[in-house]
DSSP file (Angstrom, degrees, kcal/mol; ACC not computed):
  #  RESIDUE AA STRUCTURE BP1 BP2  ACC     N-H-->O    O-->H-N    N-H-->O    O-->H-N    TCO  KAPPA ALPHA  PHI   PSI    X-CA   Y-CA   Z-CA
    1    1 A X              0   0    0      0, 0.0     2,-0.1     0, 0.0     4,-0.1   0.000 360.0 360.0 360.0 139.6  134.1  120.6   53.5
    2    2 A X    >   -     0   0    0      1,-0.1     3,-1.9     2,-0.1     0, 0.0  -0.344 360.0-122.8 -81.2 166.3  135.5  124.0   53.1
    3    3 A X  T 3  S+     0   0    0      1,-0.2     3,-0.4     2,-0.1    -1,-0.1   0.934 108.7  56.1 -55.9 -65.0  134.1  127.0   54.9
    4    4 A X  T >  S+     0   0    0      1,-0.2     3,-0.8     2,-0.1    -1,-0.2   0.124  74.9 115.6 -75.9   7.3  133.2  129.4   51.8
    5    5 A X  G X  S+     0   0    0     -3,-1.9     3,-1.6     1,-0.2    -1,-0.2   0.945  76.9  53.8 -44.6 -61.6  130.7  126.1   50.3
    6    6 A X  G 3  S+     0   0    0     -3,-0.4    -1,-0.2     1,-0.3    -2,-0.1   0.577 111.0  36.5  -1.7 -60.2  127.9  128.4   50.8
    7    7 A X  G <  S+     0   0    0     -3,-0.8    -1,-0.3     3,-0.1     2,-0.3  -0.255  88.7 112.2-110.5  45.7  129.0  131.6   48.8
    8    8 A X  S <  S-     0   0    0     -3,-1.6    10,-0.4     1,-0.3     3,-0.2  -0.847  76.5-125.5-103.1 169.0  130.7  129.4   45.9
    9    9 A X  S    S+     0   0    0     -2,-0.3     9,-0.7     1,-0.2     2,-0.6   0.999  98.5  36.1 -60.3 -71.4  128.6  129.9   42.6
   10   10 A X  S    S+     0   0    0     -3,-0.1     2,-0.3     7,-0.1    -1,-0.2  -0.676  80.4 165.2-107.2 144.0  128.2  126.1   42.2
   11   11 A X        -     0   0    0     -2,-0.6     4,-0.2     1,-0.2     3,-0.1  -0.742  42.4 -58.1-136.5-175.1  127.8  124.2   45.2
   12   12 A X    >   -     0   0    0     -2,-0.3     3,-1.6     1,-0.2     2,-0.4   0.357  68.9 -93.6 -78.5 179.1  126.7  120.6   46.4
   13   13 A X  T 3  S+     0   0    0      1,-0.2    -1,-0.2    -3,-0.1     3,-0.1  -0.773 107.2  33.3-102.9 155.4  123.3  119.7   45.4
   14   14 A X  T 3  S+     0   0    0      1,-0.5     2,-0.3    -2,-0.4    -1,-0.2   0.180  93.7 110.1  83.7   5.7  120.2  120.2   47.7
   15   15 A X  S <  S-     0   0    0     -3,-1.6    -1,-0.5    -4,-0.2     2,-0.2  -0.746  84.1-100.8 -99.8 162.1  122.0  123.4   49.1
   16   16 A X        -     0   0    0     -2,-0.3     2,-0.4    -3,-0.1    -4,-0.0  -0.528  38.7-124.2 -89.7 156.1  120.4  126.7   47.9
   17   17 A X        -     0   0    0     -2,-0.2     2,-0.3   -10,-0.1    -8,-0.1  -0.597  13.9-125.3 -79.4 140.1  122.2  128.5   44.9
   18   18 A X        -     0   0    0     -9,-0.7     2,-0.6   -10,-0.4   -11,-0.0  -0.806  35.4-109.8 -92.3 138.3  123.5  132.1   45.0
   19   19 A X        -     0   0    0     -2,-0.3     2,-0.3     1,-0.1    -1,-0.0  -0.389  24.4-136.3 -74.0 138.4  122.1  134.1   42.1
   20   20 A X        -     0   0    0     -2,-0.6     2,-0.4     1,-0.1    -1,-0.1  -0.623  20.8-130.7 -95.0 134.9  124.6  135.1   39.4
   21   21 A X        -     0   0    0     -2,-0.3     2,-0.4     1,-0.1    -1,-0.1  -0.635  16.4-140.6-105.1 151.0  124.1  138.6   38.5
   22   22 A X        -     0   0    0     -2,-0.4     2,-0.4     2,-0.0    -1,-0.1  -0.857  16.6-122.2-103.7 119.8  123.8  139.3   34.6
   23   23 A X    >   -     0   0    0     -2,-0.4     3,-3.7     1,-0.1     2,-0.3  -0.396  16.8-136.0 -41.7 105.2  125.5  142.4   33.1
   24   24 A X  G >  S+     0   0    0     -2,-0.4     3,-0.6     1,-0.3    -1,-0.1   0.587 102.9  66.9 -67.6  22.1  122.7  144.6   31.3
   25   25 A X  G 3  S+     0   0    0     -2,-0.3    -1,-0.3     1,-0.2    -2,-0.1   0.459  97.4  59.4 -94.6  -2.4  125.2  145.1   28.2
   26   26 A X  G <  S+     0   0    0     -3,-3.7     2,-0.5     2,-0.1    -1,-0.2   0.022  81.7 101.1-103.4  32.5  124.7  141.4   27.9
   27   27 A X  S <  S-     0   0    0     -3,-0.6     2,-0.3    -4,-0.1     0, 0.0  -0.961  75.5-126.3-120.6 140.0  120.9  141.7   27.4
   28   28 A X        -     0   0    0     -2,-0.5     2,-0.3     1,-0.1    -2,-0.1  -0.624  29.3-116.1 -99.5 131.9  119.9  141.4   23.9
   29   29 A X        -     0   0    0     -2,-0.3     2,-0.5     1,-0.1    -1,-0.1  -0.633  26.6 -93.4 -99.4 149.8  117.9  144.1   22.8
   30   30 A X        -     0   0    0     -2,-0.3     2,-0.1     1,-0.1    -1,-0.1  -0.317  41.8-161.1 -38.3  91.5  114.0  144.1   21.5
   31   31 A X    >>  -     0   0    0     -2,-0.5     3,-1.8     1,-0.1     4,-1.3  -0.454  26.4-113.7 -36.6 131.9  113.8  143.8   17.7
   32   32 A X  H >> S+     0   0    0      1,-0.2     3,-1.5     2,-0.2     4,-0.7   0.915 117.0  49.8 -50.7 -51.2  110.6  144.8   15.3
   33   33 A X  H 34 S+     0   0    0      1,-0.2    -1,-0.2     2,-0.2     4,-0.2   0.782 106.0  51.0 -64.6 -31.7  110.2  141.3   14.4
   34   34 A X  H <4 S+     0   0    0     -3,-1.8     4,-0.5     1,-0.2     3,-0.4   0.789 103.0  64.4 -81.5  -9.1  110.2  139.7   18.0
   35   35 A X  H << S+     0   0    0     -3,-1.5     4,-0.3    -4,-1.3    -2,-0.2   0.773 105.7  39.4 -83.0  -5.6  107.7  142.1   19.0
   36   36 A X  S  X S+     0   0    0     -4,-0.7     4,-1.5     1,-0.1    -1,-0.2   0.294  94.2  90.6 -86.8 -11.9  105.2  140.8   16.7
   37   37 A X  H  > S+     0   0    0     -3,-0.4     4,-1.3     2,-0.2    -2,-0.2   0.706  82.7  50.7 -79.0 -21.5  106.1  137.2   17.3
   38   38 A X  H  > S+     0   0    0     -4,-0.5     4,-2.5     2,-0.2     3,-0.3   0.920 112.7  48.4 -91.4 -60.4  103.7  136.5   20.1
   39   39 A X  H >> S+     0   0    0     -4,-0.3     4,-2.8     1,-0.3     3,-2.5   0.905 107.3  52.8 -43.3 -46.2  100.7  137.9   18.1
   40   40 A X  H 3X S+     0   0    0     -4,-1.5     4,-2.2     1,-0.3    -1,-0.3   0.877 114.1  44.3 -78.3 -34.8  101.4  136.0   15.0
   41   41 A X  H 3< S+     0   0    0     -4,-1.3    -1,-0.3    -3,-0.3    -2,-0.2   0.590 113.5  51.6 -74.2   7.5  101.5  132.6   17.2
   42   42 A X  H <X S+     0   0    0     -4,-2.5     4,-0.9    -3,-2.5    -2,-0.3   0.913 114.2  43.6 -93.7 -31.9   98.5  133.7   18.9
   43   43 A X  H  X S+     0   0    0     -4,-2.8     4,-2.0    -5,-0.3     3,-0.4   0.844 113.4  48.7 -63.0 -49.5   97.1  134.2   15.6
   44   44 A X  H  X S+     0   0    0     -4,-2.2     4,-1.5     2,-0.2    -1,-0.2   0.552 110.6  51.9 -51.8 -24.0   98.3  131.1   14.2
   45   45 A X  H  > S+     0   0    0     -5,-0.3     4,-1.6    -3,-0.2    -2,-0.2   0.868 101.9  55.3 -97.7 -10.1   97.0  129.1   17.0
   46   46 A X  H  X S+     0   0    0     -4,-0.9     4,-2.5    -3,-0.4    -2,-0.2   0.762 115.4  46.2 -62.3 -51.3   93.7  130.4   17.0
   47   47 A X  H  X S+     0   0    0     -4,-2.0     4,-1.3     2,-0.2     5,-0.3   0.966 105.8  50.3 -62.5 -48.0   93.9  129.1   13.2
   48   48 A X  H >X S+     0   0    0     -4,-1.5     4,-2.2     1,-0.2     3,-1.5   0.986 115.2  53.6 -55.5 -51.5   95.3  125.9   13.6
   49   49 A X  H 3X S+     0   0    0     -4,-1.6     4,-2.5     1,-0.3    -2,-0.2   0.904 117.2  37.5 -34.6 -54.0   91.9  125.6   16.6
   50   50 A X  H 3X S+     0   0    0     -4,-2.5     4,-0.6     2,-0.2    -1,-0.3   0.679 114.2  48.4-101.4  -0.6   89.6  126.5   14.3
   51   51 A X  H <X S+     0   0    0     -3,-1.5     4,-1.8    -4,-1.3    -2,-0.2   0.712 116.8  54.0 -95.2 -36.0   91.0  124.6   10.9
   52   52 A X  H  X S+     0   0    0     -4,-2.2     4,-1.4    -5,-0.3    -2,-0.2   0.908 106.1  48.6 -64.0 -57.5   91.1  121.5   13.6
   53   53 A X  H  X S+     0   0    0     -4,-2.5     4,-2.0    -5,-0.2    -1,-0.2   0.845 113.6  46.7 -89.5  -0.7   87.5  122.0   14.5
   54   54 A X  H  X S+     0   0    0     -4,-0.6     4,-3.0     3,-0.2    -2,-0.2   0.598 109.3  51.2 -44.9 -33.0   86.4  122.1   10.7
   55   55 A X  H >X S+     0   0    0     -4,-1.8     4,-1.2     2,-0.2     3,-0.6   0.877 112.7  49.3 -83.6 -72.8   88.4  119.0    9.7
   56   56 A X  H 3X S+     0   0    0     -4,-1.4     4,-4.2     1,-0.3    -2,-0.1   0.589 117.4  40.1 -21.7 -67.8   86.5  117.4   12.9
   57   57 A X  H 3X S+     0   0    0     -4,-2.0     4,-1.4     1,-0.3    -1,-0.3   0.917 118.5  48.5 -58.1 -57.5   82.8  118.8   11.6
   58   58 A X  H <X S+     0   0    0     -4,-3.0     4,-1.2    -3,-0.6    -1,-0.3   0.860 109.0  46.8 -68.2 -26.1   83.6  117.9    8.1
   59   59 A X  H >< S+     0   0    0     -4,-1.2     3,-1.5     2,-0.2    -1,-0.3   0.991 119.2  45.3 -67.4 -36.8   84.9  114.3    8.7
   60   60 A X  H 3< S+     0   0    0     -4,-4.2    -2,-0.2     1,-0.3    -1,-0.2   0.911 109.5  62.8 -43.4 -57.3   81.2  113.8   11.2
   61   61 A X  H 3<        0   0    0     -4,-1.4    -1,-0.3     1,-0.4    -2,-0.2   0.544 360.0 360.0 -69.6 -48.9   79.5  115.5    8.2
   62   62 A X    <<        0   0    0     -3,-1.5    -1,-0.4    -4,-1.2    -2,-0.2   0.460 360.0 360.0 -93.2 360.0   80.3  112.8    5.8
């Protein structure tokens, strides 16, 4: 086994990884629309939850 396993980027498995550092000109910058995407699935899962416990009540109902 060579000397330098350690510090190679990939190395055998069960040995710990070294982290590979990411350039920030390669980080994709924040856009209007993704910053509104979390609300609008929190808003849409709150709907699907509450259209989910109506179909429940109405199928009991009947």
């Amino acid at each position: 086994m060579p000397q330098g396993s350690r510090t190679e980027t990939f190395a055998r498995i069960g040995r710990s990884y070294p982290r590979i550092p990411i350039a920030p000109a390669s980080e994709v910058a924040e856009s209007s629309l993704t910053r509104y995407a979390g609300r609008y699935a929190a808003v849409a899962g709150v709907l699907a939850f509450l259209g989910a416990l109506a179909l429940i009540g109405w199928l009991l109902a009947r």
